[in-house]
C-alpha positions as a Markdown table, in Angstrom:
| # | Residue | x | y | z |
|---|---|---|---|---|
| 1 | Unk | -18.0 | -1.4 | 14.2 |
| 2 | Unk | -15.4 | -4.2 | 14.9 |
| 3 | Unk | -18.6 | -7.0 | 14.2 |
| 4 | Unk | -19.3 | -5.3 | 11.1 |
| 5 | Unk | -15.5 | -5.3 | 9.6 |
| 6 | Unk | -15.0 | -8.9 | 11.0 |
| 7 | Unk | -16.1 | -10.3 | 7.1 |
| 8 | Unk | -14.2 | -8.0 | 5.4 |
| 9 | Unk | -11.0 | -8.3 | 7.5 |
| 10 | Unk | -11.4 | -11.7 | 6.7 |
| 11 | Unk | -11.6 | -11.2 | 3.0 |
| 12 | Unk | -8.2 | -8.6 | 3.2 |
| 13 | Unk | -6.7 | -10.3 | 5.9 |
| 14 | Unk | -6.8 | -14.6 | 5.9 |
| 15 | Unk | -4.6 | -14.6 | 9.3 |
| 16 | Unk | -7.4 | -13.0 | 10.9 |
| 17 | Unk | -9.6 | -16.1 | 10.8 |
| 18 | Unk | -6.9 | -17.8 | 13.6 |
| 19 | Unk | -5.8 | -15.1 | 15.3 |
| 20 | Unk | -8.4 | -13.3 | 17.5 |
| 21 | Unk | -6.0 | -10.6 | 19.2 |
| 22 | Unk | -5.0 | -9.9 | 15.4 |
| 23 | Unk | -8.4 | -9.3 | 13.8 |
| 24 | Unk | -9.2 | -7.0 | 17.6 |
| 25 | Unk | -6.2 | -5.3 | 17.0 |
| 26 | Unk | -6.8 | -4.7 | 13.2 |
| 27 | Unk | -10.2 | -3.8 | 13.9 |
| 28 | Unk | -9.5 | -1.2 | 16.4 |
| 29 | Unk | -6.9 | 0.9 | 14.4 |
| 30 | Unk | -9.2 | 0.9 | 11.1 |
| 31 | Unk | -12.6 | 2.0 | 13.2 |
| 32 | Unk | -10.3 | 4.6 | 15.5 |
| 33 | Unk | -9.1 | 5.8 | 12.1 |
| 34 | Unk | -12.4 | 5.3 | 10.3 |
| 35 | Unk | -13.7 | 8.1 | 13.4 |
| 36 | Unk | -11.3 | 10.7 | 12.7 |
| 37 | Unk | -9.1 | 9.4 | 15.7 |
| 38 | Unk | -5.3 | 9.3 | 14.6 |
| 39 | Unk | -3.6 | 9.5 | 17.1 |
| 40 | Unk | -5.4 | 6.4 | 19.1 |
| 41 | Unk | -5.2 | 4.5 | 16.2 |
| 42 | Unk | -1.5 | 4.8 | 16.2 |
| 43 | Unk | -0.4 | 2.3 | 19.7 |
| 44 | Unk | -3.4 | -0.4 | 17.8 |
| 45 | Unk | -1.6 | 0.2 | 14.5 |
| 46 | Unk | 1.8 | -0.6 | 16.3 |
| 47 | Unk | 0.2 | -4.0 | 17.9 |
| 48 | Unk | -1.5 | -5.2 | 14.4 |
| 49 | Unk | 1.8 | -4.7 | 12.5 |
| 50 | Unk | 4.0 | -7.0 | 15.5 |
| 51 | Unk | 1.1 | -9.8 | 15.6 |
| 52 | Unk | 0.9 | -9.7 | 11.8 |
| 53 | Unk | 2.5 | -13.3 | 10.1 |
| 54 | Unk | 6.0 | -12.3 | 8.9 |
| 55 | Unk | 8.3 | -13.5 | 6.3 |
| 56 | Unk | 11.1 | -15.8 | 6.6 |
| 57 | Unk | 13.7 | -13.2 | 5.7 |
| 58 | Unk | 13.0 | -10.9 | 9.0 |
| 59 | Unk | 14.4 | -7.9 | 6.8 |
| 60 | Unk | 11.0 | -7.9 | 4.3 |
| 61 | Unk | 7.8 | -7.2 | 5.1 |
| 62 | Unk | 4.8 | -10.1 | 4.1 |
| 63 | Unk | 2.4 | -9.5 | 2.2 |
| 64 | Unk | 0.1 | -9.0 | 5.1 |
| 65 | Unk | 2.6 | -5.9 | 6.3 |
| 66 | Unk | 2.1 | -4.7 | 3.1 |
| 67 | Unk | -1.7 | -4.3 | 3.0 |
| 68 | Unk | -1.9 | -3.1 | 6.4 |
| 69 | Unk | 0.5 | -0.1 | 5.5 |
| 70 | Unk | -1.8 | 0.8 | 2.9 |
| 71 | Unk | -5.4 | 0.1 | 4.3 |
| 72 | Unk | -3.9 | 2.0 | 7.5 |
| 73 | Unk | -1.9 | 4.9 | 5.4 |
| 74 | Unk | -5.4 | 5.9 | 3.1 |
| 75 | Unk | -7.3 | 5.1 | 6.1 |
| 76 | Unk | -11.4 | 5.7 | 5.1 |
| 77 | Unk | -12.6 | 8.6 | 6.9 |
| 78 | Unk | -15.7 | 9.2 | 8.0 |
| 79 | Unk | -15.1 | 12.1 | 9.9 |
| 80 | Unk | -11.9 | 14.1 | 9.3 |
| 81 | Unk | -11.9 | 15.9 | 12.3 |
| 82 | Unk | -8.2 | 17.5 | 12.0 |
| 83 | Unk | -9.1 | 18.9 | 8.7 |
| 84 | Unk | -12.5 | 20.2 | 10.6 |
| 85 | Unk | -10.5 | 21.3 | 13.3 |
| 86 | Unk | -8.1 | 23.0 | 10.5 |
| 87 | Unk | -11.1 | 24.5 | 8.2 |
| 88 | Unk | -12.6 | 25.8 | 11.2 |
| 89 | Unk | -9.6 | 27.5 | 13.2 |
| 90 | Unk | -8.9 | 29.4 | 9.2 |
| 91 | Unk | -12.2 | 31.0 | 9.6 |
| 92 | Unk | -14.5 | 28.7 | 7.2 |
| 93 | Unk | -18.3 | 29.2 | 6.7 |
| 94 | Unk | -18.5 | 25.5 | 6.5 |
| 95 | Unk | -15.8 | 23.8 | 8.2 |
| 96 | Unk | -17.7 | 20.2 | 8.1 |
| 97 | Unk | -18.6 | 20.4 | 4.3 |
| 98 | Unk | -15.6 | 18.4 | 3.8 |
| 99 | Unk | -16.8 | 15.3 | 4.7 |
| 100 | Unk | -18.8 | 13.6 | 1.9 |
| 101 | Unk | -15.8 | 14.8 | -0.5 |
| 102 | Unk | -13.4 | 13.5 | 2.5 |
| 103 | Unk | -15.3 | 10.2 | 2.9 |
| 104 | Unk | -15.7 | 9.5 | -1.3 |
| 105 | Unk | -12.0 | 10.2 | -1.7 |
| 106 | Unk | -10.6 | 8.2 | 1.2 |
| 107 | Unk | -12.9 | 5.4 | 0.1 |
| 108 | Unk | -12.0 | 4.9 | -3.3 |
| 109 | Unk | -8.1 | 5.5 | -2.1 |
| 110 | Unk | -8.0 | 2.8 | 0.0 |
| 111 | Unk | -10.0 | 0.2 | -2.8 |
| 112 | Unk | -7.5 | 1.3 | -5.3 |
| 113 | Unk | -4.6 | 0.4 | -2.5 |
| 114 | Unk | -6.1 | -3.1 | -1.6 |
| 115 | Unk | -6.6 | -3.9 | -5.4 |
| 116 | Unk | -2.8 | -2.8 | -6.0 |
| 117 | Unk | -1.5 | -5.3 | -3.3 |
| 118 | Unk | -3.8 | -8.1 | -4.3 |
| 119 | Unk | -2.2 | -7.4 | -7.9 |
| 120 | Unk | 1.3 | -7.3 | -6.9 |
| 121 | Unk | 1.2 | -10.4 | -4.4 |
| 122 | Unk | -0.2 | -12.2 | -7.1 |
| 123 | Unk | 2.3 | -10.6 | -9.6 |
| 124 | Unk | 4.9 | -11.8 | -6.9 |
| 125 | Unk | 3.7 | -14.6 | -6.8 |
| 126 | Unk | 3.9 | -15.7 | -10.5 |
| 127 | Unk | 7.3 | -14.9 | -9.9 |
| 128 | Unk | 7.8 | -16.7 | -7.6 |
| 129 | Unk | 9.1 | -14.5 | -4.8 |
């Protein structure tokens, strides 16, 4: 999965073309949480966010920060497995019959966050801030 995300982490996240332990790091958080796996993507969230390039002003995130927050926060799911967990424990039918639905909606929430940073670092950037 890493290979595979290597062109688009590229495309999302330019520092990644440098920095090797950055683009592993990144990697492994989005496929852990791409899997359903939260709570092991956490400590590879935590390592991606302190090797990501920061501002001069330490008290404001770049715009790197930024788009990691949001690709990690809407997180594309292929299989939800706490909401499984969840459906199943209340005594569903068809406790897995939310993934498509989970997977559509988690996929167009994370290309609508990715398009909003690219907007406002631009916007930002017209600004110049």
């Amino acid at each position: 999965l890493s290979r595979l995300l290597r062109p688009l982490l590229h495309r999302v996240f330019p520092s990644t073309k440098e920095d090797a332990a950055l683009a592993e790091s990144l990697s492994a958080n989005i496929c852990a949480n791409f899997l359903g796996l939260g709570n092991a993507a956490t400590p590879m969230g935590l390592r991606a966010m302190r090797l990501l390039p920061r501002e001069a002003d330490a008290a404001r995130a770049s715009d790197a920060m930024c788009m990691f927050l949001v690709v990690n926060a809407s997180s594309i799911q292929l299989f939800p497995s706490s909401v499984i967990a969840l459906r199943a424990a209340a005594g569903s039918a068809e406790p897995a019959s939310i993934v498509l639905p989970s997977l559509l909606a988690t996929t167009v929430s994370t290309a609508v966050g990715i398009a909003a940073c690219k907007a406002l670092e631009r916007w930002g950037r017209r600004r110049g801030e």
